[in-house]
FITORNU-577093 format. One record per residue (C-alpha): x, y negated, z negated; residue in three letters; residue number from 0. Coordinates in pm, 1 decimal. Layout:
REM FITORNU-577093
{r {X; Y; Z}; 'ALA'; NUM} ...
END
This chain:
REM FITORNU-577093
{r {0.0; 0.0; 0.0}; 'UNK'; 0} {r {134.9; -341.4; 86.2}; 'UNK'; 1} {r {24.3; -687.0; -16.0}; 'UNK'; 2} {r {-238.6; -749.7; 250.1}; 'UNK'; 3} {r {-451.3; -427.3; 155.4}; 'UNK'; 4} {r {-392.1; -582.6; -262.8}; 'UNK'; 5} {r {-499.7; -859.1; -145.1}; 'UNK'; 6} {r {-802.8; -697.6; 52.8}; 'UNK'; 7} {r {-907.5; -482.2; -237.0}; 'UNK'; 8} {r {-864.6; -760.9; -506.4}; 'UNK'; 9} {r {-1159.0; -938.1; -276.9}; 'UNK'; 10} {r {-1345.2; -644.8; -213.7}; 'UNK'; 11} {r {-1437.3; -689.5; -601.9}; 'UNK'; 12} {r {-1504.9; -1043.7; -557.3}; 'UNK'; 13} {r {-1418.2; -1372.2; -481.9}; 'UNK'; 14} {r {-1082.3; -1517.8; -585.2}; 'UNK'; 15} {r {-772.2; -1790.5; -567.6}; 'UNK'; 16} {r {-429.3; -1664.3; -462.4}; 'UNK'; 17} {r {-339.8; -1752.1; -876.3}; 'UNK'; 18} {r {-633.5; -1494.5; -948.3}; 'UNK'; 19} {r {-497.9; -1231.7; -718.3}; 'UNK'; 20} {r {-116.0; -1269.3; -864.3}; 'UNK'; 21} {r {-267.8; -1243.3; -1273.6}; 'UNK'; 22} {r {-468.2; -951.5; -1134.1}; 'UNK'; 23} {r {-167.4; -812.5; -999.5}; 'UNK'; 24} {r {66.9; -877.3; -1290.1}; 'UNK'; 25} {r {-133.8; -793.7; -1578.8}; 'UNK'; 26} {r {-449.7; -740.9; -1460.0}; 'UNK'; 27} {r {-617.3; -407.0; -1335.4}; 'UNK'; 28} {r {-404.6; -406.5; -1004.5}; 'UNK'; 29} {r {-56.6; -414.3; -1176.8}; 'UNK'; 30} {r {7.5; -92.9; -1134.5}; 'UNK'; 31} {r {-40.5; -43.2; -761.3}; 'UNK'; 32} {r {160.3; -252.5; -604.8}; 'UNK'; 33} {r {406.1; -576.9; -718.1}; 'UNK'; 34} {r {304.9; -863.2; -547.4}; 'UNK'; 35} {r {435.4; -1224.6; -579.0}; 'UNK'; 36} {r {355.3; -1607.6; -511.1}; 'UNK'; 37} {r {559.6; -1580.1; -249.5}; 'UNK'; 38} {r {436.5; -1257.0; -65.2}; 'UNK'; 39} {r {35.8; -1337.0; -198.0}; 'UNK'; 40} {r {2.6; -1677.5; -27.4}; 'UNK'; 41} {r {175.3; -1539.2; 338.3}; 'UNK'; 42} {r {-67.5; -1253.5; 364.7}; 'UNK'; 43} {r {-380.5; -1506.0; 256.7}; 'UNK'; 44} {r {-260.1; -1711.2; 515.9}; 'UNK'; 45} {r {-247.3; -1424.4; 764.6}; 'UNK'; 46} {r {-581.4; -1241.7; 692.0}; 'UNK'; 47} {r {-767.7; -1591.2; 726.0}; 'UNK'; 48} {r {-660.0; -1631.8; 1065.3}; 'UNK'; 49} {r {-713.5; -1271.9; 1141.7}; 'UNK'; 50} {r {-1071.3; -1311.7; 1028.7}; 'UNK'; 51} {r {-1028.1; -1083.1; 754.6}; 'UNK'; 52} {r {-1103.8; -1337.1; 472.8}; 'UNK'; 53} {r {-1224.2; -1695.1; 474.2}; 'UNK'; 54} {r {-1157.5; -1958.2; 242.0}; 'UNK'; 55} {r {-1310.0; -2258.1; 80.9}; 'UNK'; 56} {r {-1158.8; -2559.4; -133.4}; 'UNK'; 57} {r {-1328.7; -2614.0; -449.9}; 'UNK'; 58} {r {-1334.3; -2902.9; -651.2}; 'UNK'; 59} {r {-1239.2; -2899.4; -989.3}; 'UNK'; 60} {r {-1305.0; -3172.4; -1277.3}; 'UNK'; 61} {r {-1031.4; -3342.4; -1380.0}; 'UNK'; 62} {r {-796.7; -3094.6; -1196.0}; 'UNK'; 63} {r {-637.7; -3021.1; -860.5}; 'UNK'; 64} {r {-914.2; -2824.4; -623.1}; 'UNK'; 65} {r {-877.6; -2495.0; -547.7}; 'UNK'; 66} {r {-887.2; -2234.4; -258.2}; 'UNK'; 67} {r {-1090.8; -1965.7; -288.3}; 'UNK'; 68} {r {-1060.2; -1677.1; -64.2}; 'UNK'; 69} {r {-1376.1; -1412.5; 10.1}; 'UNK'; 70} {r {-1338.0; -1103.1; 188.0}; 'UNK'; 71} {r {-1518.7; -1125.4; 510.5}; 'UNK'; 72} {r {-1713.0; -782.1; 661.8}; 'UNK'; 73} {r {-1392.3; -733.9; 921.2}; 'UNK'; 74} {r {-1174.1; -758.6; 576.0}; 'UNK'; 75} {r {-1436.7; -479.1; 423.4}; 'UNK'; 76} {r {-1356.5; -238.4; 741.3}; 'UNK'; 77} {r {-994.4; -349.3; 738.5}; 'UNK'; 78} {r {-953.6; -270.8; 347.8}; 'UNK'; 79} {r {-1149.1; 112.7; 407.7}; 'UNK'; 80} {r {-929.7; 158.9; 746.5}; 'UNK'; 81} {r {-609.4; 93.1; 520.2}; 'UNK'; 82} {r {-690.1; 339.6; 237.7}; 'UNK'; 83} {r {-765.3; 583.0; 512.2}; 'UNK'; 84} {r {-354.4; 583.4; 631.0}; 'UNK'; 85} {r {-93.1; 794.8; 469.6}; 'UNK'; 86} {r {20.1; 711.6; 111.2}; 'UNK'; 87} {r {371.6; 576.5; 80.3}; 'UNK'; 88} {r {623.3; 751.3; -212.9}; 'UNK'; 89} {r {556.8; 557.7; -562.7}; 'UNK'; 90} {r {809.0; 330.6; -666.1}; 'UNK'; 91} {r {918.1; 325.5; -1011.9}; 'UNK'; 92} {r {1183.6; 85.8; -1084.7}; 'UNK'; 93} {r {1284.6; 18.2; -1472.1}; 'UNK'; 94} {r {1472.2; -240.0; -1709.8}; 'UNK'; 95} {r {1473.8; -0.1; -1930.0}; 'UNK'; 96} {r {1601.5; 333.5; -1751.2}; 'UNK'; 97} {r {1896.9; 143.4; -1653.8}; 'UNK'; 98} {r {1951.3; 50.1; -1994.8}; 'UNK'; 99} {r {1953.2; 406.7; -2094.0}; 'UNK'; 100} {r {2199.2; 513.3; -1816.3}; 'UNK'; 101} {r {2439.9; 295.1; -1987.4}; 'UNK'; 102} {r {2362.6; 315.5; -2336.0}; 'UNK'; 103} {r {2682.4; 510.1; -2406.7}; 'UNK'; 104} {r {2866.9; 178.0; -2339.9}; 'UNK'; 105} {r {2661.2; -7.4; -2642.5}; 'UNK'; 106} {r {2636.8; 48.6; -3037.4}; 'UNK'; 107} {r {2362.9; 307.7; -3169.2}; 'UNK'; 108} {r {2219.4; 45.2; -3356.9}; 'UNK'; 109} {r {2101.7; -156.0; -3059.1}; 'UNK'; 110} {r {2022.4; 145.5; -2862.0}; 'UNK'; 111} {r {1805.5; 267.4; -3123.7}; 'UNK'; 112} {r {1622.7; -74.7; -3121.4}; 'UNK'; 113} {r {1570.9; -42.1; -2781.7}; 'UNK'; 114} {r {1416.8; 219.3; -2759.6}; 'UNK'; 115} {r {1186.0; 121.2; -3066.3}; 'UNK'; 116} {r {1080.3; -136.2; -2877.8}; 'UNK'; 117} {r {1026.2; 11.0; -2560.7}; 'UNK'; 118} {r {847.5; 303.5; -2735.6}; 'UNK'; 119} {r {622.1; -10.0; -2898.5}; 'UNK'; 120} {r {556.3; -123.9; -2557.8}; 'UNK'; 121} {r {430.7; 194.4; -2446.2}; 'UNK'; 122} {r {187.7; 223.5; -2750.0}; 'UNK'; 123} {r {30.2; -127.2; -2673.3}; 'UNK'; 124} {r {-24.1; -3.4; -2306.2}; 'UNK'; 125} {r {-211.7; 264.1; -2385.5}; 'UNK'; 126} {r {-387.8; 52.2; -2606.3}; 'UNK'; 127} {r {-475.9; -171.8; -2306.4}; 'UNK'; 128} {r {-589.9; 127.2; -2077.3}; 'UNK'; 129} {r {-818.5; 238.7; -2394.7}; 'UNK'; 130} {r {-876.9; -74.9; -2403.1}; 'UNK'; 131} {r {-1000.9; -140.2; -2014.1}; 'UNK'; 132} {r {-1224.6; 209.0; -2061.1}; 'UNK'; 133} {r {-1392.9; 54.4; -2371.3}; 'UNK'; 134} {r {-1481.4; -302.9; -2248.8}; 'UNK'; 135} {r {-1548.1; -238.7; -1847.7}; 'UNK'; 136} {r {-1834.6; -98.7; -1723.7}; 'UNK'; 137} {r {-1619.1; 161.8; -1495.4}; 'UNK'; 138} {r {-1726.6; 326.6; -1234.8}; 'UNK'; 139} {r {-1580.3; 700.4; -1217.0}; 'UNK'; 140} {r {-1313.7; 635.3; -997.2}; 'UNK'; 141} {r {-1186.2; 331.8; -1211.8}; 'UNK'; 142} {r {-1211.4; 589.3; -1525.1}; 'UNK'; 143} {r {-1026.6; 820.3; -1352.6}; 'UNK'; 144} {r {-727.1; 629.2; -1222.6}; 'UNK'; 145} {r {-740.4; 469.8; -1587.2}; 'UNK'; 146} {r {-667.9; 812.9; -1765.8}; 'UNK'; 147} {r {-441.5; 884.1; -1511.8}; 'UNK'; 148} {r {-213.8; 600.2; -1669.9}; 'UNK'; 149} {r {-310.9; 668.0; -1989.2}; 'UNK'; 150} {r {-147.1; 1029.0; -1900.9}; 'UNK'; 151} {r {153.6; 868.7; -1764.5}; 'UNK'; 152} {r {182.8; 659.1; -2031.1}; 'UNK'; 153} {r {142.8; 939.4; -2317.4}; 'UNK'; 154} {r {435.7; 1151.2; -2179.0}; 'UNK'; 155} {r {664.8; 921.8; -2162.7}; 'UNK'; 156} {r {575.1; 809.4; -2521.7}; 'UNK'; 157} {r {589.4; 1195.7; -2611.4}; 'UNK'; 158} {r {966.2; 1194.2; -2429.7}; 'UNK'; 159} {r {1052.8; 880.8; -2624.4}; 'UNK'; 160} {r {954.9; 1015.3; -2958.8}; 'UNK'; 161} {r {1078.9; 1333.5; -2939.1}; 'UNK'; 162} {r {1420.9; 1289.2; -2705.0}; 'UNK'; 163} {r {1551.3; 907.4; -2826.3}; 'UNK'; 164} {r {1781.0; 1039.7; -3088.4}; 'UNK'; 165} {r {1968.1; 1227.7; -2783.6}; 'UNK'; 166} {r {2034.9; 853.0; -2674.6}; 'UNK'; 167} {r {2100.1; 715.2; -3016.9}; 'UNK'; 168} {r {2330.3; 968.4; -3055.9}; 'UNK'; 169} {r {2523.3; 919.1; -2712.6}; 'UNK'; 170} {r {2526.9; 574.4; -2792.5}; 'UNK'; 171} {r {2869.8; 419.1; -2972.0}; 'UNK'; 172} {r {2894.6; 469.8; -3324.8}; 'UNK'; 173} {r {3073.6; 158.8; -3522.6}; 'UNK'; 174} {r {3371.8; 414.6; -3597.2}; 'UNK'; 175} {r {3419.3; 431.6; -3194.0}; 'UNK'; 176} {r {3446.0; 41.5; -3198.4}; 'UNK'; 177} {r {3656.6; 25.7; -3495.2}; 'UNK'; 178} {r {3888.6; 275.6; -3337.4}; 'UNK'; 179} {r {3883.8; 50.1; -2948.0}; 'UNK'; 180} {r {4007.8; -199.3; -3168.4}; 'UNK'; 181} {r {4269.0; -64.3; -3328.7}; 'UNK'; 182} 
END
């Protein structure tokens, strides 16, 4: 999935400013199909309105700048279902925090073993927020199902975290092993 079909199924839910489509795709519902920037968001607005795909409107705003609002247009709708309908591309999985881990022999246990509290923190508060989307959205069953489907993703990698991080802590320098570099 690329930008332009985002951007198509963001408006297939509704109405919505480039700004909307980037918080949608940040931390919103859509964050975990495809990254999508200011940069890349605006382009492929651009491009679908002149394709026909979507129009847009300016609305006026008190006491603020107006805004453009973009609507999926029936051509968009056909586009959008044509799109899913093409092969799926490999998932990308890029992390901070693997890359951390990769290296965390070069640092001090101590601050690897914060790390990976944190991290392991930030995993808990996602579930919380897929729990949380379940809970407060009326979902239809796809959206449940896609939903637990993170919330599985999410719990193994907690389970790895809890019961593999002292393998990392342990990898990680000790304050002996910098004592010694010193000396």
């Amino acid at each position: 999935m690329n930008v332009r079909t985002l951007c198509l199924s963001i408006l297939f839910e509704g109405d919505a400013t480039g700004y909307e489509i980037r918080r949608l795709s940040v931390e919103g519902e859509c964050a975990y199909f495809v990254e999508a920037s200011f940069g890349s968001i605006y382009p492929a607005l651009a491009k679908l309105d002149e394709e026909g795909l979507v129009t847009s409107r300016i609305e006026p705003q008190e006491g603020k700048p107006s805004r453009k609002v973009y609507s999926i247009t029936d051509a968009g709708r056909a586009e959008f279902v044509q799109a899913l309908q093409g092969p799926l591309e490999d998932d990308v999985f890029r992390s901070p925090f693997l890359l951390f881990a990769r290296f965390a022999h070069l640092l001090p246990a101590d601050l690897v073993e914060a790390r990976l509290t944190e991290h392991l923190n930030r995993h808990i508060e996602s579930q919380k927020k897929f729990d949380d989307l379940l809970a407060e959205r009326s979902s239809t069953a796809s959206d449940a199902w896609v939903i637990n489907y993170g919330r599985a993703i999410m719990a193994v990698a907690e389970h790895h975290l809890r019961t593999h991080m002292h393998e990392l802590v342990t990898l990680a320098r000790s304050e002996a092993d910098d004592r010694d570099a010193a000396e």
